[in-house]
C-alpha positions as CSV (number, residue, x, y, z in Angstrom):
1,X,0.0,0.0,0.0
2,X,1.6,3.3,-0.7
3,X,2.7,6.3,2.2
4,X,0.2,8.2,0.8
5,X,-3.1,6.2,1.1
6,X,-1.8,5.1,4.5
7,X,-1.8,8.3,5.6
8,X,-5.2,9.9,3.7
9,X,-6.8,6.4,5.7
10,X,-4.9,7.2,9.6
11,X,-6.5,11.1,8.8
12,X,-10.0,9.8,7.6
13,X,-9.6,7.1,10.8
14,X,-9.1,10.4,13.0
15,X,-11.6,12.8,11.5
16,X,-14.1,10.1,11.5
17,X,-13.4,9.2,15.1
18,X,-13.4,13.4,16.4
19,X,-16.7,13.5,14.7
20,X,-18.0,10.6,17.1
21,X,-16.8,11.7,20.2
22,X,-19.1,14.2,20.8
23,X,-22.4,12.4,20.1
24,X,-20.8,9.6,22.8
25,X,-20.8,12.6,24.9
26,X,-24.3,14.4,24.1
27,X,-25.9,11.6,22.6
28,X,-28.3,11.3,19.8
29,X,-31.4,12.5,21.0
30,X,-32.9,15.5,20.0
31,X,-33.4,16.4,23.7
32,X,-31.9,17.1,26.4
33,X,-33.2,16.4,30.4
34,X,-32.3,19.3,32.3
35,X,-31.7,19.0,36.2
36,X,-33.7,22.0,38.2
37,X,-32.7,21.6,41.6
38,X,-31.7,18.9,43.4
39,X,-32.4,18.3,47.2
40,X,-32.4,15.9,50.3
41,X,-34.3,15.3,53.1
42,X,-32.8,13.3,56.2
43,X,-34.3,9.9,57.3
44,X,-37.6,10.3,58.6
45,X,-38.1,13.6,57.7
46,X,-40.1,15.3,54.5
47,X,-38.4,18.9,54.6
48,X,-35.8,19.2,51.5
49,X,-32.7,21.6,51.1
50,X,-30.1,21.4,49.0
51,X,-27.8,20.5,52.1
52,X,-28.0,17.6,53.8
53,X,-27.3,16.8,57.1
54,X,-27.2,12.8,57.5
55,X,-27.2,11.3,61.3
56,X,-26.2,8.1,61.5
57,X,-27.7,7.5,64.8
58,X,-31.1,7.5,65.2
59,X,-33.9,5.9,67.0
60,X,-33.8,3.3,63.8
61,X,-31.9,3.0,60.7
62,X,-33.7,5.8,58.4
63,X,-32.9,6.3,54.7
64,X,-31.8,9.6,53.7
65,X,-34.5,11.1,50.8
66,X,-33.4,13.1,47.9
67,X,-35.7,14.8,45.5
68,X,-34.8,15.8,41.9
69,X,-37.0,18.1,39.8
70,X,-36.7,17.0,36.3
71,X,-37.5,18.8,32.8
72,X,-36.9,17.9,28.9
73,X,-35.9,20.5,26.5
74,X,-35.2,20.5,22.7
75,X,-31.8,20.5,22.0
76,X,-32.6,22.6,18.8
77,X,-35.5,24.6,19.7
78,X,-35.5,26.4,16.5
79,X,-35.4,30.3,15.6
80,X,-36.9,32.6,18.0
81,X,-39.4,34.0,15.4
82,X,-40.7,30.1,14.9
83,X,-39.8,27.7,18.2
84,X,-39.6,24.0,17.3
85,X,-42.8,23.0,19.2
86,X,-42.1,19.7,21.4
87,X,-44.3,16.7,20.4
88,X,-45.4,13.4,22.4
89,X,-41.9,11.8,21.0
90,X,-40.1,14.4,23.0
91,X,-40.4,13.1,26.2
92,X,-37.6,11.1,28.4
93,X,-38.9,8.0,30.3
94,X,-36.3,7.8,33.6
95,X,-35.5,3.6,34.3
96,X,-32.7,3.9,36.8
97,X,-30.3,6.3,39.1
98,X,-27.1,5.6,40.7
99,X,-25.3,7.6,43.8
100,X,-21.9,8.2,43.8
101,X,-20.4,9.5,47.2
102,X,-16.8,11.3,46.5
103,X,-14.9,13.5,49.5
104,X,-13.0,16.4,48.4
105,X,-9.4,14.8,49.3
106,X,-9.5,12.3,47.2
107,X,-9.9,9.7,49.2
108,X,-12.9,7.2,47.7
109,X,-12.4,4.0,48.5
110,X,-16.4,2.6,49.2
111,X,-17.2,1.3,52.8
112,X,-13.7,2.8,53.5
113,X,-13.6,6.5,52.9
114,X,-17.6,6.7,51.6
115,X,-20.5,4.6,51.7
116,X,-21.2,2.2,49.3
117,X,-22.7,3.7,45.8
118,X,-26.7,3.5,45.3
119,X,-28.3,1.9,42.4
120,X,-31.9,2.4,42.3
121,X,-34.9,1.5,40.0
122,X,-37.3,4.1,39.3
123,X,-40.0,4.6,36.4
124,X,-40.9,8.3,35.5
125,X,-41.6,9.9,32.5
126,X,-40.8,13.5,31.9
127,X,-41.7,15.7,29.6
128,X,-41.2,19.7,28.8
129,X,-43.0,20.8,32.4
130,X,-41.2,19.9,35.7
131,X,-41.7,16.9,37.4
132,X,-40.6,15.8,40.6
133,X,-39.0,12.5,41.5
134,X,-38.1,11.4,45.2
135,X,-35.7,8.4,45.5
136,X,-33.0,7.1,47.5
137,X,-29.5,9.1,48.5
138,X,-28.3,7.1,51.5
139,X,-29.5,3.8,51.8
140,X,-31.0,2.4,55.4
141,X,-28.1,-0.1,55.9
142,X,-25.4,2.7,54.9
143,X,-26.0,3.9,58.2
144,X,-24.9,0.2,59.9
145,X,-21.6,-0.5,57.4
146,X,-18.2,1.7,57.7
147,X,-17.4,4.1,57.7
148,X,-20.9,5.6,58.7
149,X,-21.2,3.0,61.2
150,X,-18.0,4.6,63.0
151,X,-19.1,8.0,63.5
152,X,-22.0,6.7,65.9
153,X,-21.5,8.0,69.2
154,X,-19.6,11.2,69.0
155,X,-22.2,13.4,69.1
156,X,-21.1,15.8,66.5
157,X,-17.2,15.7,67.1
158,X,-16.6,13.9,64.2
159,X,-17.9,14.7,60.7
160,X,-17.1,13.3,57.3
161,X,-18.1,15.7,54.5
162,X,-19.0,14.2,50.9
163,X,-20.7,15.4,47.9
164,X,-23.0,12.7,46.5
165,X,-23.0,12.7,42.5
166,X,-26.3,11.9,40.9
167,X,-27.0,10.3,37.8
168,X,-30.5,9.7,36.3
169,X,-30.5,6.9,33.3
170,X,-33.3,7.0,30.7
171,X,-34.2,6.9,27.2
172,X,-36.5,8.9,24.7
173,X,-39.2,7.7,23.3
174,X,-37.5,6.8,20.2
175,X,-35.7,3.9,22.6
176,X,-32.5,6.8,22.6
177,X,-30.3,7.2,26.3
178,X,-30.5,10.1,27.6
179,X,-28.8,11.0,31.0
180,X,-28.3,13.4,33.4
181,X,-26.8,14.3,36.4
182,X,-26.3,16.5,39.4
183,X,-24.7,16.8,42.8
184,X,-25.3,17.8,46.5
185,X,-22.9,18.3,49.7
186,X,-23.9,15.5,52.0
187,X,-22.6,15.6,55.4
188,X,-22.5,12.5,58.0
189,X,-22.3,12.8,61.5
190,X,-24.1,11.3,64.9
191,X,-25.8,15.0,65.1
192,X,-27.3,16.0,68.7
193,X,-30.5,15.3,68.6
194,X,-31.0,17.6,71.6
């Protein structure tokens, strides 16, 4: 084979394979699910912030709630003199999420440094208006496994600070993924319950 077509095939290879990394990144759909605000609520309770405040000791082993608000949008919504108006194929039916707890010095190693990662099932669909879905930040039996497990007992002395990364896993309703994601400061601690 000569130098030349080598080469013309190694630059097509490379163009080719620029031109796909960004649809592996954005994907294929022609929307987009946006993430409004994201929230918690700790075990037991129903009041959300986006701050949570997780104590491992309590009467009984509570799951920590969180709450995500959830919107579609068209990823080319058209010129502003004639919007692309969305249509019942534009919507983004949610199938799974999955928690990811991370501390800012690095340290990550799960049941270690942070709690074990959440994978969750849940079945929402979401279209262009906002729509609220409550699931599961920090599981029940997080609370009885290291390294929550260790900080039971010090009333408040001793703290370890993470920020919990969200992902929410669905598809359009042309059977495209979709995704999206967001994240929250989570702090653990056996918080006076005085």
């Amino acid at each position: 084979m000569p130098w030349h077509a080598t080469r013309t095939g190694v630059v097509l290879y490379l163009v080719v394979a620029a031109g796909c990394g960004a649809d592996i990144r954005t994907g294929t759909s022609p929307v987009e699910l946006v993430v409004d605000r994201l929230e918690a609520a700790p075990g037991g309770s129903s009041s959300f912030a986006t701050l949570l405040h997780s104590d491992v000791r309590t009467d009984a082993a509570h799951p920590d709630l969180g709450r995500v608000v959830l919107r579609v949008r068209l990823r080319d919504p058209g010129p502003a003199g004639a919007p692309t108006v969305p249509s019942a194929m534009n919507v983004v039916t949610i199938t799974r999420y999955r928690v990811v707890f991370r501390r800012s010095d690095g340290r990550r190693e799960e049941g270690r440094d942070v709690p074990y990662a959440v994978d969750g099932a849940v079945t929402v669909t979401v279209g262009e208006s906002a729509t609220p879905i409550v699931f599961t930040l920090v599981r029940a039996q997080a609370k009885l496994e290291p390294p929550l497990r260790t900080l039971a007992g010090a009333d408040g002395a001793a703290v370890l600070s993470t920020s919990a990364d969200v992902s929410f896993y669905g598809s359009d309703a042309r059977g495209r993924a979709v995704t999206a994601a967001g994240s929250l400061t989570v702090h653990f601690a056996d918080w006076d319950e005085s």
